[in-house]
N, C-alpha and C positions, 0 to 999 in steps of 0.2 A: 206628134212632137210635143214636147212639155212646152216649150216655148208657146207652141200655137193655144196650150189650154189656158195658159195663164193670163192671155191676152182675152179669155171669152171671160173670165173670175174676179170682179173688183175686190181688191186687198185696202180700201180704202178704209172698212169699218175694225179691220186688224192691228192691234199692238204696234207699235212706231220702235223700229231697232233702238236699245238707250245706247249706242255708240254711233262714231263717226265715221270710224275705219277699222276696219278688221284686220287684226292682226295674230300672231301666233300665241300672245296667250290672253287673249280677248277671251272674257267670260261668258260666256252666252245663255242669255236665261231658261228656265227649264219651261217656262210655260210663254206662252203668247209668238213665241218664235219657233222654227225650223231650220237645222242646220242638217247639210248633205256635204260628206266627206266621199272621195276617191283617190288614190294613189298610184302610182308605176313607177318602175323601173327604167331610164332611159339610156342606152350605152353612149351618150354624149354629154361634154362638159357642160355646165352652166351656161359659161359664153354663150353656148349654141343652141340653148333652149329658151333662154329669157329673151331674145327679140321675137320670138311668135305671140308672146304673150302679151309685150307690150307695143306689138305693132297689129293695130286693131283690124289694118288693112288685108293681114294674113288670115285671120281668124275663120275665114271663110274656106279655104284652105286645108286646115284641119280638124276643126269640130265638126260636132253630128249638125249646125247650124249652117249647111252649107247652100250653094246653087242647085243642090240636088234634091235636097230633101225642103229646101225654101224658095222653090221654085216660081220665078215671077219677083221674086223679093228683088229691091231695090236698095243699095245699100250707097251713105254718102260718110265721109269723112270732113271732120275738122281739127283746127290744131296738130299741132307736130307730132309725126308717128313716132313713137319709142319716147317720149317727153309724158311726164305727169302734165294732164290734161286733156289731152289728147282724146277724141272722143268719134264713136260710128252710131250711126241712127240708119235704122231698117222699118219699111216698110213693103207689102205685099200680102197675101190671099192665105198662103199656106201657114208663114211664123206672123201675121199681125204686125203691130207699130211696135217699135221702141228704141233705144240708145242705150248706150254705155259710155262710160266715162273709165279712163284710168285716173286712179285717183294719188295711189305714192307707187314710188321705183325701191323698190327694198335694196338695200347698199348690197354691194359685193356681188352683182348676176345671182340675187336668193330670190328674187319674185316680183311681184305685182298687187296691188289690190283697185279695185275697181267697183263700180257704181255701177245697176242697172236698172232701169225704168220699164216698165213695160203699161204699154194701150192711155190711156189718160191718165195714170197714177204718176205725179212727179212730185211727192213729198216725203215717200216713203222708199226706199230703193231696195233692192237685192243687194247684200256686200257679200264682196267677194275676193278672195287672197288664192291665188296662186302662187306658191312657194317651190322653190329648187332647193335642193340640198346636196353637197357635191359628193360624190360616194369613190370608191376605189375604180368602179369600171364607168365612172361617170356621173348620173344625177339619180334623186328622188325627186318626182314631182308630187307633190298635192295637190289639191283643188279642193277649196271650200266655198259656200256660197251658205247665206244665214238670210232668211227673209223671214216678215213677217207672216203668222201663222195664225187665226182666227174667222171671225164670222165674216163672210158667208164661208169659205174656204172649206174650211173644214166640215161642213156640210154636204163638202161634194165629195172629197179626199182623205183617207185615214194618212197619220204621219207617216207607216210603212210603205204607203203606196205613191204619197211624195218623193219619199227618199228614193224609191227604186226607177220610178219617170226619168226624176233630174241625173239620177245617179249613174244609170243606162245613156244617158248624153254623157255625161262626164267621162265615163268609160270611154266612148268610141272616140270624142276629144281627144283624148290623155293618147286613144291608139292612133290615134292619126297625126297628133304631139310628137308619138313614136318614131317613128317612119319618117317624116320631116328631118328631123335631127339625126335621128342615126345617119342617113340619106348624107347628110351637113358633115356628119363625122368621119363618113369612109370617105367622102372628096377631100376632104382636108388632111387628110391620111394619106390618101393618093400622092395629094399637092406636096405634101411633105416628105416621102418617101421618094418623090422625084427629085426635090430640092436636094434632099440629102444624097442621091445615085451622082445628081449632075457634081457637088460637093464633094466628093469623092473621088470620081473619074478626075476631075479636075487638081484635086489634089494629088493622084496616082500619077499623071501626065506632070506635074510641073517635078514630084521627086525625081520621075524619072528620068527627066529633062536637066535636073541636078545632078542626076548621078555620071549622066553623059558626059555633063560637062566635066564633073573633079574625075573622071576615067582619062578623059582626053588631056583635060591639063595634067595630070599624074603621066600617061602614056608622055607627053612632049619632055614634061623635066627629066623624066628618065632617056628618053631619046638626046637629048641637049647633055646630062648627063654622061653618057655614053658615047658621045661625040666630043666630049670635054676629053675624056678619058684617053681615048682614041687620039685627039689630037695632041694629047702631053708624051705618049706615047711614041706618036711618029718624031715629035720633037725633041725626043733626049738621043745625043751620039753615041753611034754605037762603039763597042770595044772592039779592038785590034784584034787578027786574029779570030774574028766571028765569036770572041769569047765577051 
C-alpha cells in the first residue's frame, strides 16, 4: 500500500506546499511538488456521492484504505462528520500513523478538500480536493491529491511511479465510490418508484370512487326525474270517452 511507504519516507526535508487549500484552479508548481489526478463516472447525483467524501467515518468503506488491506489499523474520529473539520486519525502495522482533516465543503454537493498527515510529519500535509460535477446520468468525480516532493523521496521514487502507487488507490477508491452510490441510487429509485405506484393507485381508487359517485347521483336524478314525469302523468284527467 502507498499509504504504508509513505509512513517508512520522511517528507520533512521536502518543499512546503505554497497554498493552503486546494482547489480547482490552484496552480501547482512544476518543481518541488507532486500532483496525482483520477476520475470516474458515477451513475448517482451529487447528493449521493458527497457524504462519503465528507463523512470520514465511511472512508474505510470504500477506499483501497480499508480493514482489509489495513489490517489491525485502529481507526478514531473527532469533530462532526459531513462538517468542515471534521477529522479520522489511523493507526496500525500495515498503513502506519496518520490523520485527516476535511478542511472546506465546496457549495452545491461539488466536493471536499482535506488535509493529510502522515507518521510524524505535521507541518507539511498532503492537499487534497475531491470534486463532483453533476453530468446528465449523474456525476463526475475527481480526486486530486498534491504533496510535497523532494529529498530524501525522491531518492527512492521516480514521479511516474508515485503517480501510479497513489493513483492505483485512487482508482479502486473512486471503484468502491462507485458501487456505494449507485447502490444509494437504485434504493432511492426503488423508494421512489414505489412512492409514485402507491401515488397512483391511490389517485386511480379516489377517480374512481368519484366517478361512482356522479354515476350514482346522475343514476337517482334521472330516477327522481322519471318519477317526476310518471307522477305528472298519473295526475292529469283523463278525456271522456278514452279520448
Amino acid at each position: 500500500m502507498f499509504i504504508a511507504f509513505l509512513l517508512t519516507v520522511s517528507i520533512a526535508e521536502a518543499k512546503r506546499l505554497p497554498f493552503e487549500t486546494l482547489t480547482a484552479t490552484t496552480e501547482v508548481p512544476e518543481k518541488g511538488v507532486i500532483e496525482v489526478r483520477r476520475s470516474i463516472e458515477i451513475a448517482a447525483a451529487p447528493e449521493l456521492v458527497v457524504p462519503y467524501l465528507t463523512h470520514l467515518d465511511t472512508w474505510k468503506s470504500w477506499t483501497a484504505w480499508n480493514e482489509t488491506n489495513c489490517a489491525g489499523t485502529v481507526w478514531t474520529y473527532t469533530g462532526t462528520q459531513g462538517e468542515a473539520g471534521a477529522s479520522m486519525a489511523w493507526t496500525g502495522k500495515e498503513c502506519g500513523k496518520g490523520s485527516m482533516t476535511v478542511t472546506t465543503l465546496m457549495p452545491g454537493n461539488s466536493g471536499a478538500t482535506y488535509d493529510t498527515f502522515f507518521g510524524k510529519n505535521t507541518k507539511d500535509p498532503m492537499k487534497g480536493l475531491i470534486s463532483v460535477t453533476p453530468t446528465a446520468t449523474g456525476s463526475t468525480v475527481e480526486w486530486r491529491d498534491v504533496m510535497s516532493y523532494g529529498f530524501p523521496m525522491s531518492l527512492f521514487l521516480s514521479r511516474s511511479k508515485m503517480d501510479t502507487m497513489l493513483g492505483d488507490d485512487f482508482a479502486l477508491g473512486l471503484a468502491g465510490l462507485k458501487v456505494r452510490a449507485e447502490a444509494d441510487a437504485a434504493k432511492a429509485a426503488e423508494a421512489a418508484r414505489i412512492v409514485a405506484e402507491e401515488a397512483a393507485k391511490k389517485a386511480a381508487e379516489e377517480a374512481a370512487a368519484k366517478a361512482a359517485e356522479e354515476a350514482a347521483k346522475k343514476a337517482a336524478e334521472e330516477a327522481a326525474a322519471a318519477k317526476k314525469a310518471a307522477d305528472e302523468a298519473a295526475a292529469k284527467p283523463k278525456k271522456k270517452g278514452g279520448k
